[in-house]
DSSP file (Angstrom, degrees, kcal/mol; ACC not computed):
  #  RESIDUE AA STRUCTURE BP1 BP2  ACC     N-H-->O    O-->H-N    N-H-->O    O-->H-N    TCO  KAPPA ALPHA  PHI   PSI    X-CA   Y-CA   Z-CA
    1    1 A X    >         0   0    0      0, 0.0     3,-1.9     0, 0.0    62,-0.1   0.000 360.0 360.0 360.0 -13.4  -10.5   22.7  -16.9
    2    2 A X  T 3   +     0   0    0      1,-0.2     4,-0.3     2,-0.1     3,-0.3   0.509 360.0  75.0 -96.3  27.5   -8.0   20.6  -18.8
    3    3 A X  T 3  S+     0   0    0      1,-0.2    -1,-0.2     2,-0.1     3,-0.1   0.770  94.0  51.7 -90.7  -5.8   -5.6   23.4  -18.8
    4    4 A X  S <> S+     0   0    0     -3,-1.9     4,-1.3     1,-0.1     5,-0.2  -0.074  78.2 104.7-121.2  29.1   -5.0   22.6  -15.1
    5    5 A X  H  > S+     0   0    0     -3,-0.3     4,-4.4     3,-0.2     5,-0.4   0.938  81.8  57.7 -63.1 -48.7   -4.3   18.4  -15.8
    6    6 A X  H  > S+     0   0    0     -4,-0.3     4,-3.2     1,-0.2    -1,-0.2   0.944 111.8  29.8 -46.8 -48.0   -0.8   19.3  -15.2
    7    7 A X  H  > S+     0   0    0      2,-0.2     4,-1.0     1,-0.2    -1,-0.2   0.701 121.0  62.0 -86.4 -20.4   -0.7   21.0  -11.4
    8    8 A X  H >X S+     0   0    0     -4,-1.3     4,-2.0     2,-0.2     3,-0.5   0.934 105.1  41.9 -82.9 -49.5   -3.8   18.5  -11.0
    9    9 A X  H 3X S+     0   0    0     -4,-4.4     4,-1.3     1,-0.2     5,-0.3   0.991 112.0  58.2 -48.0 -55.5   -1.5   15.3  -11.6
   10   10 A X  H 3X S+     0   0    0     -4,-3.2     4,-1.1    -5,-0.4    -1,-0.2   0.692 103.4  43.8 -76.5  -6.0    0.9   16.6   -9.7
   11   11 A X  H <X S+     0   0    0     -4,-1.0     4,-2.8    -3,-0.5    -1,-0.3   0.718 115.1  56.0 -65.2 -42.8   -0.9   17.1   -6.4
   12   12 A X  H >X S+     0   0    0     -4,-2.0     4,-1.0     1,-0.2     3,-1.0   0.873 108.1  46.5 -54.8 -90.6   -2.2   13.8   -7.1
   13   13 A X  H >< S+     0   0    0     -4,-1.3     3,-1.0     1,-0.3    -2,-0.2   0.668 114.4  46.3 -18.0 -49.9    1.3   12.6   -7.4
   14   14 A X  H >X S+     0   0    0     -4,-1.1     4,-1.3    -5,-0.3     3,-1.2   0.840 109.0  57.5 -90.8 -15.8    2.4   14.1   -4.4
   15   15 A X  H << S+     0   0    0     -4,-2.8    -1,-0.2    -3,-1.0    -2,-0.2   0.309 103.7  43.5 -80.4  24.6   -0.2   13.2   -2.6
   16   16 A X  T << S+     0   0    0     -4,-1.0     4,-0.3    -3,-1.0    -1,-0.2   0.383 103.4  62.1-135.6  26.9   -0.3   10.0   -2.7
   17   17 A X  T <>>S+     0   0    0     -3,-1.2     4,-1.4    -5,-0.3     5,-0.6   0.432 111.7  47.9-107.3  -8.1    3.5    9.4   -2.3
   18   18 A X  T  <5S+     0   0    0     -4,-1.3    -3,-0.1    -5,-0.2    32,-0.1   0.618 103.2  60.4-103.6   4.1    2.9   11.2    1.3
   19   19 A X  T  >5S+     0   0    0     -5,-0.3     4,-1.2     3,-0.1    -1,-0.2   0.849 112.7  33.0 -62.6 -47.6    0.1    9.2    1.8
   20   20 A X  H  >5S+     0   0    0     -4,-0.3     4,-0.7     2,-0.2    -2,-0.2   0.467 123.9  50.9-106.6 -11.4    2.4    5.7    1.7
   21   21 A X  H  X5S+     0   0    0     -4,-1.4     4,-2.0     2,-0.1    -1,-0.2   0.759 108.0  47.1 -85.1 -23.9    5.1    7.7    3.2
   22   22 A X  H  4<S+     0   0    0     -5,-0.6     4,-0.2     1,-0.2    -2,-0.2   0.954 120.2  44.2 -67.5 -33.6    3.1    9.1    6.1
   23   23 A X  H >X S+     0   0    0     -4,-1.2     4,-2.0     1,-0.2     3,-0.6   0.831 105.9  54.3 -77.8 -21.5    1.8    5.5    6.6
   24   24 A X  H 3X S+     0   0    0     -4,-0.7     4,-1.9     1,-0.2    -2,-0.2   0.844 118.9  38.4 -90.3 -32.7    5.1    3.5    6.2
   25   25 A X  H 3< S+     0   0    0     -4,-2.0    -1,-0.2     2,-0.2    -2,-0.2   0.474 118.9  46.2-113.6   6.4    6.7    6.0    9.2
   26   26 A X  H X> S+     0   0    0     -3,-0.6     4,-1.7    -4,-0.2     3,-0.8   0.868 120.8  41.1-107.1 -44.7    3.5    6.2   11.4
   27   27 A X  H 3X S+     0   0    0     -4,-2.0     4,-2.3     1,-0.3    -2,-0.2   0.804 115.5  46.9 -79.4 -40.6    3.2    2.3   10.9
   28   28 A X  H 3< S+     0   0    0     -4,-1.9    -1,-0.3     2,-0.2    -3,-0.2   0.503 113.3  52.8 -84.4 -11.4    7.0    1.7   11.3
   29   29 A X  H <>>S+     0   0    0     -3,-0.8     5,-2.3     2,-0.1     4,-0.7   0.789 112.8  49.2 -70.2 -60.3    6.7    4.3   14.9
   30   30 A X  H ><5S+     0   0    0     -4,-1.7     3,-1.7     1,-0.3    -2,-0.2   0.920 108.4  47.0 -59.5 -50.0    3.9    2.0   16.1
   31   31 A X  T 3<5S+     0   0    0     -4,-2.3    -1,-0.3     1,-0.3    -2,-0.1   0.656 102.7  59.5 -96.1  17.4    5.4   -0.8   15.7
   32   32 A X  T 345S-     0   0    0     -3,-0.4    -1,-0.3    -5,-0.1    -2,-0.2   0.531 126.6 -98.5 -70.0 -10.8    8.8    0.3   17.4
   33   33 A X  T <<5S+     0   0    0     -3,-1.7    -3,-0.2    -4,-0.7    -2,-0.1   0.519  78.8 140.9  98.3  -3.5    6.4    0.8   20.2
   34   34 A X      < -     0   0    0     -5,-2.3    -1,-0.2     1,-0.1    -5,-0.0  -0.056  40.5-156.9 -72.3 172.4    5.7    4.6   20.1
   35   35 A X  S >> S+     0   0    0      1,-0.1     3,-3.1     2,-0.1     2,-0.9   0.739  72.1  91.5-112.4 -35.5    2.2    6.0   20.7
   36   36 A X  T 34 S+     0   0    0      1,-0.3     6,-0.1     2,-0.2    -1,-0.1   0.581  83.2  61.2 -41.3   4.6    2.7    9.7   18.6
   37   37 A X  T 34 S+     0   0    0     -2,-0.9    -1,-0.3     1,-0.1    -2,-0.1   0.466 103.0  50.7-116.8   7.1    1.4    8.0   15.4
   38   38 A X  T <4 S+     0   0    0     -3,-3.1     5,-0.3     4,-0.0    -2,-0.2   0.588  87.3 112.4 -84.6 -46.8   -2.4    7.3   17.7
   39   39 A X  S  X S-     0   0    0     -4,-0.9     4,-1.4     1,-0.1     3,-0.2   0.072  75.5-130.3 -50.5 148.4   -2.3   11.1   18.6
   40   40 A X  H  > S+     0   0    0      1,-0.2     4,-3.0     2,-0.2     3,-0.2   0.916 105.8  57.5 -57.2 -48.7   -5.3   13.0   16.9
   41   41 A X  H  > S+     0   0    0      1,-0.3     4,-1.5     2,-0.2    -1,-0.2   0.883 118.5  44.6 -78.5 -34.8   -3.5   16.3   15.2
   42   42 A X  H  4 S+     0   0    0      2,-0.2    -1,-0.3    -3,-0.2     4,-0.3   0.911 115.0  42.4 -62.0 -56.1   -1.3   12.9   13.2
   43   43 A X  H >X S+     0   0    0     -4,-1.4     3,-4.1    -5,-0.3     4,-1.6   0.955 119.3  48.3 -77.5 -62.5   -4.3   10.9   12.6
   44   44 A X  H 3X S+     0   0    0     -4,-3.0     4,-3.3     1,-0.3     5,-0.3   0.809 112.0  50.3 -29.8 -68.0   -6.1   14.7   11.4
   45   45 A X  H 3< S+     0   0    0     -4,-1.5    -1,-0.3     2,-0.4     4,-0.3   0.455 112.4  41.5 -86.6 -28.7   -3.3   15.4    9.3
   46   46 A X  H <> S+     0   0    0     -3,-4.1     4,-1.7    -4,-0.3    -1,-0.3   0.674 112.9  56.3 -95.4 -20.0   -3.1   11.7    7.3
   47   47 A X  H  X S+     0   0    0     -4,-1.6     4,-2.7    -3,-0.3    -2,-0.4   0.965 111.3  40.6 -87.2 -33.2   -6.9   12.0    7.1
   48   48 A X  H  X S+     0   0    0     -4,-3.3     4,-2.1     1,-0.2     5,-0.2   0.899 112.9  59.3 -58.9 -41.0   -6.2   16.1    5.0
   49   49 A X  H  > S+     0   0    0     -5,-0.3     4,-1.5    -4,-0.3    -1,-0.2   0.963 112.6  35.1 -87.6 -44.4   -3.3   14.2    3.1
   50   50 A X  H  X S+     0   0    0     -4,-1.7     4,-4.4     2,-0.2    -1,-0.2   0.906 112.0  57.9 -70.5 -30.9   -6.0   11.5    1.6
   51   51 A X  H  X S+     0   0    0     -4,-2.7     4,-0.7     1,-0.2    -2,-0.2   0.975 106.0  51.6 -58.4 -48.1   -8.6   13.8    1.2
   52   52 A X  H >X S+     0   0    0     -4,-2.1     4,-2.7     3,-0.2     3,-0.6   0.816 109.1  48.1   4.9 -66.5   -6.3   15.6   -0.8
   53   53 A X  H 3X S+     0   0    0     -4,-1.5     4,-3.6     1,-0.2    -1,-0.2   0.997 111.3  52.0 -76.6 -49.7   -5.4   12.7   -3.0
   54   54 A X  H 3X S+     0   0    0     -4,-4.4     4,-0.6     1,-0.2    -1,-0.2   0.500 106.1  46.5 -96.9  34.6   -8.6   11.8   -3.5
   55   55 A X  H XX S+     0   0    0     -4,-0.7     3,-1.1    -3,-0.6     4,-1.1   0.888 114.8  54.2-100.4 -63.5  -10.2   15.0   -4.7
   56   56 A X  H 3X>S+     0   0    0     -4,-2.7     4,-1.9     1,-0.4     5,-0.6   0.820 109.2  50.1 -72.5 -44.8   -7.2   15.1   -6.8
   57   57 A X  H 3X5S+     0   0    0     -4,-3.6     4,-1.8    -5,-0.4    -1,-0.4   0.919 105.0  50.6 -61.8 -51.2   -8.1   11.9   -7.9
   58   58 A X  H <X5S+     0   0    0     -3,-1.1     4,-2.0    -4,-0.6    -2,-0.3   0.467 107.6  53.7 -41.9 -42.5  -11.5   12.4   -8.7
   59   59 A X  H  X5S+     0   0    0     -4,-1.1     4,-1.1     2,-0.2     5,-0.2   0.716 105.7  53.9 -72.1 -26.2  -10.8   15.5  -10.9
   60   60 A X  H >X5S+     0   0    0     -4,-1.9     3,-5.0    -5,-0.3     4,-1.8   0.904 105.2  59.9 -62.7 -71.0   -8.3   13.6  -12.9
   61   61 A X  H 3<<S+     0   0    0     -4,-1.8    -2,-0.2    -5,-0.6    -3,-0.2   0.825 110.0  38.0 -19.7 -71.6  -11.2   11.0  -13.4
   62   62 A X  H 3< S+     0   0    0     -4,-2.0    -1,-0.3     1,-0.2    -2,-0.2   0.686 114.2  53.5 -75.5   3.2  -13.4   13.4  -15.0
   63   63 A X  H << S+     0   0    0     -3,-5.0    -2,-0.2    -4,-1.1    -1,-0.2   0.903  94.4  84.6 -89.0 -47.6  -10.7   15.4  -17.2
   64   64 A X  S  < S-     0   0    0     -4,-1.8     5,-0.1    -5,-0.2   -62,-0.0  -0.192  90.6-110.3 -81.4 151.8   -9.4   12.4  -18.7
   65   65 A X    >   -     0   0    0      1,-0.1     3,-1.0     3,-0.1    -2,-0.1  -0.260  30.4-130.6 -37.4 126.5  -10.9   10.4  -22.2
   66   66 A X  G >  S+     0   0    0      1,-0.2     3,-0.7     2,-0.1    -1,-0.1   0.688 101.6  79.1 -46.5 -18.5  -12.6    6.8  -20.6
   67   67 A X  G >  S+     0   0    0      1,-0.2     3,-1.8     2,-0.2     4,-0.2   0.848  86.6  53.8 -39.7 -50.4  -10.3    5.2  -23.7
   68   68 A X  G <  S+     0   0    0     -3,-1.0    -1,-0.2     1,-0.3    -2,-0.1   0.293 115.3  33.3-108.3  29.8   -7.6    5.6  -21.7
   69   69 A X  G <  S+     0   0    0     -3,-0.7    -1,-0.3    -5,-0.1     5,-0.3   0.008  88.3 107.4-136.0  -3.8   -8.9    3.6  -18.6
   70   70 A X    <   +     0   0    0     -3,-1.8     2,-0.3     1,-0.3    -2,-0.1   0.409  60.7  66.2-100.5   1.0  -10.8    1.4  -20.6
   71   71 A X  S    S-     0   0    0     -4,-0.2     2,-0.6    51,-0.1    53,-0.4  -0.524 113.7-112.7-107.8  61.1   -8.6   -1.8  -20.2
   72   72 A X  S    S+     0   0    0     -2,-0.3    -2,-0.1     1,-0.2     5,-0.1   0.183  78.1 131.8 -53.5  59.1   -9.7   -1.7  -16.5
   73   73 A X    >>  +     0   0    0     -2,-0.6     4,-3.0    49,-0.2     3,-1.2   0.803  68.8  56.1 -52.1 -57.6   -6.6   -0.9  -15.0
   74   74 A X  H 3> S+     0   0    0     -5,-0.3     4,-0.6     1,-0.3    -1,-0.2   0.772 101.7  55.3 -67.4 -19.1   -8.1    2.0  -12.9
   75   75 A X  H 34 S+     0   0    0     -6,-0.2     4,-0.4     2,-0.2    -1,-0.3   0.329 110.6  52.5 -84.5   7.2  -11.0   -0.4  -11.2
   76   76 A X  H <> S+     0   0    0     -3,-1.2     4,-2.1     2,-0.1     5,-0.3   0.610 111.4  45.0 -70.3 -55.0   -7.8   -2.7  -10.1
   77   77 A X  H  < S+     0   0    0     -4,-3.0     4,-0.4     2,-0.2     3,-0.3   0.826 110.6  50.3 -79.3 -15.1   -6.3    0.1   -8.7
   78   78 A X  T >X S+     0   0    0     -4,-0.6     4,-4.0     1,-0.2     3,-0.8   0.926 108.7  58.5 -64.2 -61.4   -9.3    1.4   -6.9
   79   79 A X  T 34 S+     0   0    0     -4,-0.4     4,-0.4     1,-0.3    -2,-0.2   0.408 106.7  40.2 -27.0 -48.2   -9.7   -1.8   -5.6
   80   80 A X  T 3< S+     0   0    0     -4,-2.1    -1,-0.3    -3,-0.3    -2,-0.2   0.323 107.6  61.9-101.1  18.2   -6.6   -2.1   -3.9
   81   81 A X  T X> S+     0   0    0     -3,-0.8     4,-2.3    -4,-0.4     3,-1.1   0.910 108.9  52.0 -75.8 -52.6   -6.6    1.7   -2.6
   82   82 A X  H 3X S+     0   0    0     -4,-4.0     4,-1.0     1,-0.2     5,-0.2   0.921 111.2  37.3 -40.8 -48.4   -9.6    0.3   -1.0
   83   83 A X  H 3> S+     0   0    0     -4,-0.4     4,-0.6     2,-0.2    -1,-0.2   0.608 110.0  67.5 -87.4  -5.3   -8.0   -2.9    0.7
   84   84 A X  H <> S+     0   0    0     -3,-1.1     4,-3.3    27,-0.1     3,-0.3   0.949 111.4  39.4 -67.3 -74.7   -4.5   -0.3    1.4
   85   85 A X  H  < S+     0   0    0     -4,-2.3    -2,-0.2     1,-0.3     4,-0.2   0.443 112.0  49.2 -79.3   9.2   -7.0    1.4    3.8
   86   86 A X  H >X S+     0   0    0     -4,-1.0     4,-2.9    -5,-0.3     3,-1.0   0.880 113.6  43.9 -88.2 -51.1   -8.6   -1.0    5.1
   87   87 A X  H 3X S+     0   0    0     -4,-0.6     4,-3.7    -3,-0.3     5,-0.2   0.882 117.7  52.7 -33.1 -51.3   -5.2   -3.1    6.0
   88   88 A X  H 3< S+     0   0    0     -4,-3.3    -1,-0.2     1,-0.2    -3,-0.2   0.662 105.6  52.7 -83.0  -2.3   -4.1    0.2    7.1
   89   89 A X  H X> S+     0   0    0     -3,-1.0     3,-1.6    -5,-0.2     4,-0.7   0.848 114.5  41.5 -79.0 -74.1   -7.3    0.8    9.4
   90   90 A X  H >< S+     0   0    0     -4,-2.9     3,-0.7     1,-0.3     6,-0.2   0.823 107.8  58.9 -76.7  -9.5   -6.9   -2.3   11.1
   91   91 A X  T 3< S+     0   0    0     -4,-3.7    -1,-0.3     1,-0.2    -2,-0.2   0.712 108.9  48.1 -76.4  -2.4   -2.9   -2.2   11.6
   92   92 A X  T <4 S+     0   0    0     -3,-1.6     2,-0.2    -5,-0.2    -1,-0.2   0.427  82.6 117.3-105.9  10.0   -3.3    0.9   13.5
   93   93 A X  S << S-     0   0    0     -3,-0.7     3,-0.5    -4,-0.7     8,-0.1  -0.480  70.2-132.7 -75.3 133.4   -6.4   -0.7   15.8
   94   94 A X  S    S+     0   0    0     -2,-0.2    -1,-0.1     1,-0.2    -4,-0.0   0.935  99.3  61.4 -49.7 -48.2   -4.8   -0.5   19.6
   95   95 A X  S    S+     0   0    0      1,-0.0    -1,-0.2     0, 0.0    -2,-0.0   0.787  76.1 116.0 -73.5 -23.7   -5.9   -4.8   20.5
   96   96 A X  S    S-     0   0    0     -3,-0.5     2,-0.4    -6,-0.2    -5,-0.0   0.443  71.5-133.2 -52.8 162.9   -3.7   -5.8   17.6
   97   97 A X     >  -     0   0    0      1,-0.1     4,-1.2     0, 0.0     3,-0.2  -0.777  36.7-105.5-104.3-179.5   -0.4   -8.2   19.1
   98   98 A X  H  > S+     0   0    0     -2,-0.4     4,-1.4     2,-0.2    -1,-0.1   0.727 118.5  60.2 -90.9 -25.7    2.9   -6.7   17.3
   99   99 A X  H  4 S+     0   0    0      2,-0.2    -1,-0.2     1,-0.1    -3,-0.0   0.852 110.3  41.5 -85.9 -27.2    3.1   -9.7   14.8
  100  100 A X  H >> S+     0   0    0     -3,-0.2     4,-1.4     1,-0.2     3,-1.3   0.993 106.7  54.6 -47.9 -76.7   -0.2   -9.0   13.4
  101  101 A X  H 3X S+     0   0    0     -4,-1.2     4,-0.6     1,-0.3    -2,-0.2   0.615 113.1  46.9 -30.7 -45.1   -0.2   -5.4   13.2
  102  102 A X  H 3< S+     0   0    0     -4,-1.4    -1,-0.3     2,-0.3    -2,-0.1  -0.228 110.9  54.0-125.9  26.0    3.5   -6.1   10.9
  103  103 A X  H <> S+     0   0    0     -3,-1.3     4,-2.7     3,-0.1     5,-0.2   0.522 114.6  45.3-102.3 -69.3    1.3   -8.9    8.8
  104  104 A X  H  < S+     0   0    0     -4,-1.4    -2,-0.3     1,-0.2     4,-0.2   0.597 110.0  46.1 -40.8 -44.6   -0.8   -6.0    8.5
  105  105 A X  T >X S+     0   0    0     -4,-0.6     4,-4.6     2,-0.2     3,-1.2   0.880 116.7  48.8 -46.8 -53.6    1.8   -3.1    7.6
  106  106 A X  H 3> S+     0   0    0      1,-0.3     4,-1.4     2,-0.2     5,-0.3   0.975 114.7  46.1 -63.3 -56.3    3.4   -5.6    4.9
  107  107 A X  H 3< S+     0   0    0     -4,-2.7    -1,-0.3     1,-0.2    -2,-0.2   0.561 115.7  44.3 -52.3 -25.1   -0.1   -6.4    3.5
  108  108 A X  H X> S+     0   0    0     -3,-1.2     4,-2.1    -4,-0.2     3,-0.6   0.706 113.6  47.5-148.3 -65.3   -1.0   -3.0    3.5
  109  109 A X  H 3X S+     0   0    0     -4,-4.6     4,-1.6     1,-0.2    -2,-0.2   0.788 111.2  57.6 -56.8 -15.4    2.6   -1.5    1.8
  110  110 A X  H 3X S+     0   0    0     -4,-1.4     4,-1.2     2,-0.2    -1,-0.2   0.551 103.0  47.3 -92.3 -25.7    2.3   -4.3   -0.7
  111  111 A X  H <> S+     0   0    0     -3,-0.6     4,-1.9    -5,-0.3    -2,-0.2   0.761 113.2  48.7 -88.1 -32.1   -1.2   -2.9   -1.8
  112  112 A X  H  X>S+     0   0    0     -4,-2.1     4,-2.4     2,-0.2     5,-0.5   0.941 113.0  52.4 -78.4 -46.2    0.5    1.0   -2.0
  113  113 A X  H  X5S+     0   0    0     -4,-1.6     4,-2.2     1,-0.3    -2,-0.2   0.950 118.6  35.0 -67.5 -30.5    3.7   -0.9   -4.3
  114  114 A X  H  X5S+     0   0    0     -4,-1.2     4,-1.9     2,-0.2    -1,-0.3   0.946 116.4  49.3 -88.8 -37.6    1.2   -2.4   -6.7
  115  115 A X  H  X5S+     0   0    0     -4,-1.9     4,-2.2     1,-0.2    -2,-0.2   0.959 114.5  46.7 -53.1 -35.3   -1.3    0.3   -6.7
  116  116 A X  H  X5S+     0   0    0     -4,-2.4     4,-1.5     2,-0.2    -2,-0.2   0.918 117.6  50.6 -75.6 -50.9    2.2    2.9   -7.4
  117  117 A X  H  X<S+     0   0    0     -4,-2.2     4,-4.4    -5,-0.5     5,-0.5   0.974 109.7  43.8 -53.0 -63.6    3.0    0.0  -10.3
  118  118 A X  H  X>S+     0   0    0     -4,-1.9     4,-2.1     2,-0.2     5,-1.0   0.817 112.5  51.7 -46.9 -49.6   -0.5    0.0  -11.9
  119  119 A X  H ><5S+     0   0    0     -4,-2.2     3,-0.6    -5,-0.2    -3,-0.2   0.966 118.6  47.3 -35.8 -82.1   -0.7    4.6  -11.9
  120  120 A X  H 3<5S+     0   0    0     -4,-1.5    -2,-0.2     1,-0.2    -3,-0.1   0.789 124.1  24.9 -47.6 -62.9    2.9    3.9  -13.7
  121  121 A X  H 3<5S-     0   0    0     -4,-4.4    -1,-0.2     2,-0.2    -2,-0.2   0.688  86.0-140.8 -71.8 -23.3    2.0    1.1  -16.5
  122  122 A X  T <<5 +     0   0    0     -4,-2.1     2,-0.4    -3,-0.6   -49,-0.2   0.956  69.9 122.9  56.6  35.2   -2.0    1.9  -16.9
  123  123 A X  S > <S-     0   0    0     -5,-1.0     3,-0.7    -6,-0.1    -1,-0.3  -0.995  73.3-133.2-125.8 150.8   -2.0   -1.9  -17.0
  124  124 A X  T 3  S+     0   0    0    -53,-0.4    -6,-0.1    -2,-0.4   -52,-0.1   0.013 103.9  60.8 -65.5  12.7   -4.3   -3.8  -14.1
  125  125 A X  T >> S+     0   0    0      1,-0.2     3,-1.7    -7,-0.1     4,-0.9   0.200  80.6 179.8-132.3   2.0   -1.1   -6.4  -13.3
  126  126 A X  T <4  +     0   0    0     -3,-0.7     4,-0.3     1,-0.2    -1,-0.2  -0.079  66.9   8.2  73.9-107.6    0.7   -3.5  -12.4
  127  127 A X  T 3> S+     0   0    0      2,-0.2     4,-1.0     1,-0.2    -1,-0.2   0.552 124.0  63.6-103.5 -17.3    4.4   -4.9  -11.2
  128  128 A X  H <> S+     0   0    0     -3,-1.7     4,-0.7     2,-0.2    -2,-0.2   0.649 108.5  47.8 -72.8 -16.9    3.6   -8.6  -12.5
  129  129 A X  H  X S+     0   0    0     -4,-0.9     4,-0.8     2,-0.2    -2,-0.2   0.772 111.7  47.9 -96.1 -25.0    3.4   -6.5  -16.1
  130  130 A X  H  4 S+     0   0    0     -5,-0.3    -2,-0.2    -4,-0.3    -1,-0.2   0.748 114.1  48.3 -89.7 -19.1    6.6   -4.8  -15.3
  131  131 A X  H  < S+     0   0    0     -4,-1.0    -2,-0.2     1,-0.2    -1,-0.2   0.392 103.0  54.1-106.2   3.9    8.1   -8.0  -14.4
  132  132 A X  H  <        0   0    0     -4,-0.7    -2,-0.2    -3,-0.1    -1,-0.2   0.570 360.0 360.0 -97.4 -13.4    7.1  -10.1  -17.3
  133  133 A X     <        0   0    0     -4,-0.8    -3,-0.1    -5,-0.0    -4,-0.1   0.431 360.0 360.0 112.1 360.0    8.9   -7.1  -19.4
């Protein structure tokens, strides 16, 4: 199976930069005031794009050594995939007031830029490691 790491990273990889792009323009719709980013076949269509990543994910997991995961960079990043969808759960909730909901967006892109740091570096400070050099 690890003859297919390559085409399996890269479906990871592109799924999960159209995961934080599909949210940043459904989040950035919503809060312009549109409704198309509520509609089902949209909602359907980011929920395919994560399952995606994280089947993709999940096969990576078991191809690669635990050595190389072992400085627990990958429970960081898990960890704020979690608190990405969760953020991104409750900015898309209808009751929200528009200044929440864009607390929420920011909170919620800020968790995709350090999760996207931590995947680059394999270190658990992510963009605080890239910016101490």
């Amino acid at each position: 199976m690890f003859e297919f790491y390559p085409q399996i990273k890269l479906v990871h990889i592109a799924a999960a930069l159209s995961s934080g792009g599909f949210f940043g323009l459904r989040a950035l719709a919503l809060l312009a005031g549109m409704q198309w980013p509520r509609f089902a076949p949209v909602r359907y269509l980011s929920y395919t794009v994560d399952t995606v990543l994280l089947t993709a994910a999940f096969m990576l997991l078991t191809l690669l050594p635990r050595e190389l995961y072992a400085n627990g960079w990958l429970l960081v990043k898990l960890g704020l995939v979690a608190s990405y969808v969760v953020l991104g759960i409750l900015a898309f909730r209808p009751q929200r007031r528009t200044r929440t909901r864009a607390a929420l967006v920011v909170a919620a892109g800020l968790c995709f830029l350090q999760v996207y740091c931590i995947a680059r570096t394999h270190h658990p400070l992510g963009a605080f490691y890239l910016l101490m050099g």
